[in-house]
C-alpha positions in Angstrom: -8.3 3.0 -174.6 -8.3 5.1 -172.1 -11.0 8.7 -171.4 -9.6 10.8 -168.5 -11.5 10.4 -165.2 -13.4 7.5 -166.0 -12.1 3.6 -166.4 -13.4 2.8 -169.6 -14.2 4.7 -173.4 -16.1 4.0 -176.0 -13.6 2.7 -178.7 -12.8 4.7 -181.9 -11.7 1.7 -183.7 -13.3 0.2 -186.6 -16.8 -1.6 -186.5 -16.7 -5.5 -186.6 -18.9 -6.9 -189.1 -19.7 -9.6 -191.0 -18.2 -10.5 -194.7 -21.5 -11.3 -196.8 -21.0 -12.7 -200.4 -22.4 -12.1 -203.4 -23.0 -14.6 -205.9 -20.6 -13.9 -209.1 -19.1 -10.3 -207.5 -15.9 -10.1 -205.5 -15.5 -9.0 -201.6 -14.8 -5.6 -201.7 -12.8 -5.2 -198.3 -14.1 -4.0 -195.3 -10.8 -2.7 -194.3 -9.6 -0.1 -196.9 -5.9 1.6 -197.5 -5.4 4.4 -195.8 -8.6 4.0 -193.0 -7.7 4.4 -189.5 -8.4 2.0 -187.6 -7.7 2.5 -184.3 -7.3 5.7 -181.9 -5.8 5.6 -178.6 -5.1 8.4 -175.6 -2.0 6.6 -173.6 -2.2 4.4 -170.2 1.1 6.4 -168.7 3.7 8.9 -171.0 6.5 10.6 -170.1 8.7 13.4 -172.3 11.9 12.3 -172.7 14.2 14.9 -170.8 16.1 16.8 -173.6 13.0 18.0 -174.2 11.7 19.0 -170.7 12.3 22.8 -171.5 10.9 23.0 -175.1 8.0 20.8 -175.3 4.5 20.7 -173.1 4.6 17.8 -170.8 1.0 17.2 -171.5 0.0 17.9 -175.5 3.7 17.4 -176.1 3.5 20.6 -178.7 6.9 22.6 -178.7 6.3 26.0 -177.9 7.0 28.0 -175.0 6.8 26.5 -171.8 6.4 27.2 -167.9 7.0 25.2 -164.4 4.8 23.8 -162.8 4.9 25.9 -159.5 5.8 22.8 -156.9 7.8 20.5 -158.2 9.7 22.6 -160.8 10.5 19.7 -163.0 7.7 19.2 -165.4 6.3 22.5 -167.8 3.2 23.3 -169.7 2.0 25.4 -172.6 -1.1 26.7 -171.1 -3.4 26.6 -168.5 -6.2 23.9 -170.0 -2.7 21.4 -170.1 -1.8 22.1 -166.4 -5.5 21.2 -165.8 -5.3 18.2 -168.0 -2.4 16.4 -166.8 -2.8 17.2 -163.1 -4.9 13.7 -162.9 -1.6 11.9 -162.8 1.0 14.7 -162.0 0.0 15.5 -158.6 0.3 12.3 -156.8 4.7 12.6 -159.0 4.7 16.0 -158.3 5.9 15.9 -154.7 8.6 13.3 -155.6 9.9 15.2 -158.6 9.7 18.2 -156.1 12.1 16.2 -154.1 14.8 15.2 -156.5 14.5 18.6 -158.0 17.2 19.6 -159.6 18.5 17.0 -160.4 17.3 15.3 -164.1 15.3 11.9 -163.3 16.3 9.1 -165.9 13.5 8.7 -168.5 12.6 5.1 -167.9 13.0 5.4 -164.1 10.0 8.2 -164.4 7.9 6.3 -166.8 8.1 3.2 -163.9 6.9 5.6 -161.2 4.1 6.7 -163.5 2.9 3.4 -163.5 3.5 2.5 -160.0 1.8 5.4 -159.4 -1.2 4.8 -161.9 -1.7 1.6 -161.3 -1.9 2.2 -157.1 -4.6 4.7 -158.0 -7.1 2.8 -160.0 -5.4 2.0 -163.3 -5.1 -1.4 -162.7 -9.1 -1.0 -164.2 -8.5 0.6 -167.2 -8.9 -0.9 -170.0 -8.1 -0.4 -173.4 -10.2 -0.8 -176.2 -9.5 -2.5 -179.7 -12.9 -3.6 -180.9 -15.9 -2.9 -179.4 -15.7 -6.0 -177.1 -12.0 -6.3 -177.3 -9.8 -4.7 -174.6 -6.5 -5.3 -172.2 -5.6 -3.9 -169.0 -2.2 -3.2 -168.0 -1.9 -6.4 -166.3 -2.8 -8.3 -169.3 0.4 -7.1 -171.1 3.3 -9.4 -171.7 6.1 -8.8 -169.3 8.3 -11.2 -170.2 9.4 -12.0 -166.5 11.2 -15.6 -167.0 13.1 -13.9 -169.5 14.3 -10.8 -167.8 14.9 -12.4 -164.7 17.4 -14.4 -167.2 19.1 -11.3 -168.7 21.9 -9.5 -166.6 21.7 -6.5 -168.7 18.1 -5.9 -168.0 18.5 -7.2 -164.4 21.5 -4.5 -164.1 19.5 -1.8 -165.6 16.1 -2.4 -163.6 18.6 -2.5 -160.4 19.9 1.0 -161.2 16.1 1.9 -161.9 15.2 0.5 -158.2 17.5 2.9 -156.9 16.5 6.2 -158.5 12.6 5.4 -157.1 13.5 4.8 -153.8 15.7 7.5 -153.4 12.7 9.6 -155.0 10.0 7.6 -152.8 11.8 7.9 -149.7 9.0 10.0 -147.7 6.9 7.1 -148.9 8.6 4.4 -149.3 5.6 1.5 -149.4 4.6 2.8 -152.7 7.8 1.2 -154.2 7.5 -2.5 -155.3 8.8 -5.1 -154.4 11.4 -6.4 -156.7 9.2 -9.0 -158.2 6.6 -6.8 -158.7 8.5 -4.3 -160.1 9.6 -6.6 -162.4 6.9 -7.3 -164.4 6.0 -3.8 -164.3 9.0 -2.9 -165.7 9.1 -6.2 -168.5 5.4 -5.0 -169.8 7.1 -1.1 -170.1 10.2 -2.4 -172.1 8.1 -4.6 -174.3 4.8 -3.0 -175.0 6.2 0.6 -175.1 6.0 3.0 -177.8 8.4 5.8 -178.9 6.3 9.0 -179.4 7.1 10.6 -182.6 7.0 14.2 -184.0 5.9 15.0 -187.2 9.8 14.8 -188.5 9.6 11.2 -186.8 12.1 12.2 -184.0 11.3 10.4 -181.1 9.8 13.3 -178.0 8.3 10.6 -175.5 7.5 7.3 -174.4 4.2 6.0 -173.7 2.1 2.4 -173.2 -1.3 1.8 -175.2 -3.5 -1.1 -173.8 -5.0 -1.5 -176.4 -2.7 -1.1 -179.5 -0.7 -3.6 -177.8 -2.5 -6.5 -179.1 -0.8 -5.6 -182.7 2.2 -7.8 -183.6 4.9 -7.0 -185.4 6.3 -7.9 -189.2 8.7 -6.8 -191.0 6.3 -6.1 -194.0 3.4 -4.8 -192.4 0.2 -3.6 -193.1 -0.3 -1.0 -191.3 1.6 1.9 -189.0 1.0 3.7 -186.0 1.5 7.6 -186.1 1.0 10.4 -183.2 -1.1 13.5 -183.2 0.5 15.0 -179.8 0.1 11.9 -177.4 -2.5 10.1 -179.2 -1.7 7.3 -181.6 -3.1 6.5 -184.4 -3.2 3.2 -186.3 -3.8 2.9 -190.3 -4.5 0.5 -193.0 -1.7 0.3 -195.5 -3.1 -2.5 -197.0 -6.8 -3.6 -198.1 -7.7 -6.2 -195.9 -11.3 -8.3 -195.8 -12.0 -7.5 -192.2 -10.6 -6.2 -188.4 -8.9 -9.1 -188.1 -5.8 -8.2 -185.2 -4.4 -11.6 -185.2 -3.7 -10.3 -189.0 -2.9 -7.0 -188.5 0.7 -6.1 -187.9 2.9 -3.0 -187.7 7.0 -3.0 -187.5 8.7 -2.9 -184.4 12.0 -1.7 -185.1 14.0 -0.3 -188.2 13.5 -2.0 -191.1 16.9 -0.2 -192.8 18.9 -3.2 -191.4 19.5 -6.5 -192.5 17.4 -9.6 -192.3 20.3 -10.8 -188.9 20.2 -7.3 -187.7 16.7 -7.3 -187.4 16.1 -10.8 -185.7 18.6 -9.9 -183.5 17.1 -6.4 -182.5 13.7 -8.5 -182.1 15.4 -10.9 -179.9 17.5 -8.6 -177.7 13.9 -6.2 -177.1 11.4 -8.0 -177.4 12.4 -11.5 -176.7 11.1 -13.7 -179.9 12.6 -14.4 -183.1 11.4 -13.3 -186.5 10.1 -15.8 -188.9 8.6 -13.5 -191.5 9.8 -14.5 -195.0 11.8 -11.1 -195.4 13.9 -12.5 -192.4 14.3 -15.8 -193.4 15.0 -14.6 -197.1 18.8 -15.7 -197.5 18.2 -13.7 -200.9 17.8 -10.4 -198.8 20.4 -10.2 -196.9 23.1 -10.7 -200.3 21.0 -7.9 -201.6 21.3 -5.8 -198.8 25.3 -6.6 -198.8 25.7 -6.5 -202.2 28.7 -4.9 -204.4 28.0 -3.2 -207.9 28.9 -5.8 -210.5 32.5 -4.4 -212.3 30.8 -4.3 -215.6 28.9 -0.8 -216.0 26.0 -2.5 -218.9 25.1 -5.1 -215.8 24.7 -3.5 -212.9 23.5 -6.3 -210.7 24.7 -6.9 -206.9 27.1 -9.3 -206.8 28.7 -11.1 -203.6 32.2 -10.2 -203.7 32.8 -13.6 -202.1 32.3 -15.3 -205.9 34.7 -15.4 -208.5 32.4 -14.0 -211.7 28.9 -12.0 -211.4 26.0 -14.6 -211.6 24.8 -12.2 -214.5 27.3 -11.2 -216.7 30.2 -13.9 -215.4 32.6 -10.5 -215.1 35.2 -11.2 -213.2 35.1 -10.3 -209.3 39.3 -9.2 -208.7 41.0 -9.2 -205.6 41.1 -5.4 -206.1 37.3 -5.2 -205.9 37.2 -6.9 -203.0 39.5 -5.1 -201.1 37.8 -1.9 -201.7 34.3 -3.3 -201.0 36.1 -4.5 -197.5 37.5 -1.0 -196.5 34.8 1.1 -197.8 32.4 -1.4 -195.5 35.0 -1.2 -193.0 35.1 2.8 -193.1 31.2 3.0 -193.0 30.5 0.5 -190.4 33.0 2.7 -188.1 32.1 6.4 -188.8 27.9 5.8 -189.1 28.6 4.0 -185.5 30.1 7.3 -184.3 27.1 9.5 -186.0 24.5 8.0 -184.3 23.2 10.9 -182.8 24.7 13.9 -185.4 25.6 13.2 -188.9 28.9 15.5 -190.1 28.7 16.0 -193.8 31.9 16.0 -194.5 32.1 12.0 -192.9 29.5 11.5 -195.1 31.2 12.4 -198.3 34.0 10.3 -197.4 32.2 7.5 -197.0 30.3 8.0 -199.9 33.3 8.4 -202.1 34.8 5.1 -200.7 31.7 3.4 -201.6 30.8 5.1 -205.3 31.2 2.4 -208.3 31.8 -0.3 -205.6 28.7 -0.7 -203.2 25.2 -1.5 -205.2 23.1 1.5 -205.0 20.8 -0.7 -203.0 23.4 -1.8 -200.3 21.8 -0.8 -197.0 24.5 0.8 -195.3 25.1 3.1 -198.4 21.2 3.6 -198.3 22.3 4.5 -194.7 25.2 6.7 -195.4 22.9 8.6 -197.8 20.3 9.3 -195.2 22.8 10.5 -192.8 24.5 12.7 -195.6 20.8 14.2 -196.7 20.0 14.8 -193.1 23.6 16.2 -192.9 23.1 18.8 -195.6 20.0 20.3 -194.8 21.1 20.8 -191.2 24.2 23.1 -192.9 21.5 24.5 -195.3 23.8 22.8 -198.7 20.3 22.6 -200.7 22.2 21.4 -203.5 24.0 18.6 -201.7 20.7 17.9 -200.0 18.6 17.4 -203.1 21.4 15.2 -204.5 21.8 13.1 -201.6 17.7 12.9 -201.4 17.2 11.6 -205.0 19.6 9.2 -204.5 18.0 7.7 -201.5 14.5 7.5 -203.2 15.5 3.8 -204.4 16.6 2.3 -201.1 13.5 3.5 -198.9 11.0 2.8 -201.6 12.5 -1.2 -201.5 13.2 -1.6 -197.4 10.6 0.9 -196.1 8.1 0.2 -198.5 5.6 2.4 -200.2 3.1 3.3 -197.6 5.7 4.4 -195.3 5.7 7.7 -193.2 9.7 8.3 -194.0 9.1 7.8 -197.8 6.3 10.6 -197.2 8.5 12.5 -195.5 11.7 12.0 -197.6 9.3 13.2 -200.5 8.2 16.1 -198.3 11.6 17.5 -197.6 12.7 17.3 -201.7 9.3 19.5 -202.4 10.4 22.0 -199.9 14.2 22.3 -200.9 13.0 22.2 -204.6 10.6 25.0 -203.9 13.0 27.2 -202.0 15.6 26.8 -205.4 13.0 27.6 -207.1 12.1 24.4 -208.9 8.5 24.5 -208.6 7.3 21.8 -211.1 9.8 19.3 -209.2 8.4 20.5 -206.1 5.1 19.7 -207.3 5.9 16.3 -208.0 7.4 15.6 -204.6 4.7 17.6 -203.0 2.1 15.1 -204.8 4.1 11.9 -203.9 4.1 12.8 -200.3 0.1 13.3 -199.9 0.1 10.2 -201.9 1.8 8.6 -198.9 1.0 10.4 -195.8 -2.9 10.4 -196.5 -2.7 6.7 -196.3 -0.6 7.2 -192.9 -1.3 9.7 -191.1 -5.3 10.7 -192.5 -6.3 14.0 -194.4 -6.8 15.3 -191.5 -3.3 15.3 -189.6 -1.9 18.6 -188.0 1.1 16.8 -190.6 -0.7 17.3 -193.8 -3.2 20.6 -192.5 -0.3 23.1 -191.6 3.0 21.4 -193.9 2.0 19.7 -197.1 -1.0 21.5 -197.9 0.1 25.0 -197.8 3.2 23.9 -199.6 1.0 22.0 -202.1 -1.0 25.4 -203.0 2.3 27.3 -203.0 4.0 24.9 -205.8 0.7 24.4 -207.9 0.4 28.4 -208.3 4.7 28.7 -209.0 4.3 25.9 -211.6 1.8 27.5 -213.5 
């Protein structure tokens, strides 16, 4: 990882040692659920642009913001920030101060930050792991043979090309060539990291040298969080030493199914998954599954079959053509609410899907995410609850239970429950989510100090 003005720091990751056994006791692990086990400043970040006039460019904290004085583009909280960042910013500055005022695409400003970094001594920096262990940029995949292979990435790096050398243009030898640029931009696409509030709404993208050893799985054991810019990796498992061949955090969204995954994997990152949840013909009929017809089963049938495998009730044509349009329905409207969920398309689909999808069918797992998100954006705390108990279930199985979202999801049900004034529900929500996000984000986190704590005090005194 990276220290500011110097080409190497000391890691903050977790000591290597050695396992010694004792005769007739067990291991205890050297690796414990819930230690962090790696900390990491970024190589290169940039704020994504809806933020630009909200958030700091540098600590990334939303609060009020002003220019910077030349190039107008990017803002700052305070003066120490300005300061900060100005390392990297003044050799963009002049460039954004040239496009200015027009909005620079977010991946074409993350490529001239490395161009840019790298031309001025980043190719040196290396990122730290272990104590020994580190990458430089350079030692990142990028993927090259396969991008040159892919006409959407080819068509998108082509547009890229042109925004930097229209910016460039007073200096146009600091652009790449296009081979070069290529694997500059293949290591971004591939080893980047989505920067994450503490709502887990993405604000920035950044590269980590040396968190990009980690591999993905779609049941990992452990997660990355961010404090501002700096990630943080942590246990959510035991394990019996810093192992990073064996250490492995997800990659994408694990609310899809087993074919939706592999094929997000593939399209991204350019390998297939071969992890037993993917190639688990059992989990994706459970994620797709109907609600059995008879009430006293309840099991998730395939409305493909003629009976339930359970209770041998009897799967009608009826059944089947509702399962098929209220799939139908939901597949169309949560395309169109990608970016805003409407409450009202929500209900819809929910009452199309009510005594026919399994309450652990992932896109009505998805539908009730979108509705509970929904409702607390229209402040309907009674739909919210509702829709937030329901999804407990599906992001306990598919997220798992050492996952920030659970937290989260846990978090959000304490503060509705406390603000209707059920304090001893609160509490146990409250509870549940310091449970969870101790393990992922440590005691410490600005997440836990200034959110669940306070709220945690406030329930245990209204519950007594």
């Amino acid at each position: 990882m990276e220290k500011y003005g110097s080409t190497a720091s000391s890691p903050k990751s977790a000591p290597r040692s050695s396992l010694k056994s004792q005769p007739g006791k067990k291991m205890a692990p050297q690796i414990k659920r819930g230690q962090r086990i790696l900390t990491e400043k970024p190589f290169a970040f940039v704020l994504k642009s809806q933020y630009r006039l909200e958030r700091c460019d540098n600590c990334l904290e939303a609060t009020k913001v002003l220019k910077c004085s030349n190039c107008r583009y990017v803002s700052y909280c305070n003066r120490a920030c300005q300061m900060q960042a100005w390392a990297q910013h003044k050799h963009e500055c002049p460039f954004l101060k040239k496009v200015h005022p027009r909005i620079v695409p977010d991946a074409a400003r993350m490529l001239c930050r490395l161009i840019l970094r790298l031309e001025h001594g980043g190719d040196l920096i290396r990122g730290y792991y272990t104590e020994h262990g580190s990458r430089k940029f350079r030692d990142l995949m990028s993927h090259y043979a396969e991008i040159k292979n892919d006409p959407m990435r080819l068509e998108h790096l082509d547009s890229l090309h042109a925004v930097l050398t229209d910016m460039m243009a007073d200096s146009p030898s600091t652009v790449p060539n296009k081979t070069e640029l290529m694997s500059i931009y293949g290591r971004l696409i591939t080893n980047g990291f989505n920067i994450l509030d503490a709502e887990m709404n993405s604000i920035a993208t950044a590269i980590y040298l040396g968190v990009s050893i980690t591999d993905h799985s779609c049941q990992p054991n452990a997660v990355a969080t961010f404090e501002g810019n700096e990630l943080h990796v942590h246990a959510i498992e035991d394990m019996e030493c810093l192992d990073w061949s064996k250490i492995f955090i997800s990659y994408i969204d694990l609310l899809n199914t087993p074919e939706q995954r592999r094929m997000d994997l593939k399209e991204h990152y350019y390998f297939l998954c071969v992890c037993s949840k993917c190639t688990d013909a059992k989990e994706s009929k459970e994620m797709l599954a109907a609600l059995c017809p008879n009430r006293n089963c309840g099991v998730g049938i395939n409305v493909e079959r003629t009976n339930c495998p359970r209770c041998d009730a009897g799967i009608s044509p009826k059944l089947r053509n509702a399962f098929n349009e209220a799939m139908t329905l939901t597949l169309h409207n949560l395309e169109n609410m990608k970016d805003v969920a409407y409450l009202d398309v929500c209900k819809v689909c929910l009452d199309k899907q009510t005594g026919v999808f399994h309450p652990l069918n992932v896109w009505y797992v998805k539908t009730l995410d979108s509705a509970f998100e929904a409702a607390i954006e229209v402040g309907k705390w009674a739909d919210a609850l509702n829709y937030g108990q329901r999804l407990l279930p599906g992001f306990q199985k598919y997220h798992g239970p050492w996952n920030p979202l659970l937290g989260l999801l846990h978090l959000k049900l304490g503060k509705i429950q406390l603000y209707e004034g059920h304090a001893k529900e609160a509490l146990h929500h409250i509870d549940e989510a310091q449970r969870i996000l101790t393990v992922t984000h440590g005691r410490d986190h600005r997440l836990l100090t200034e959110q669940l704590y306070p709220l945690l005090l406030q329930a245990r005194h209204e519950s007594n």
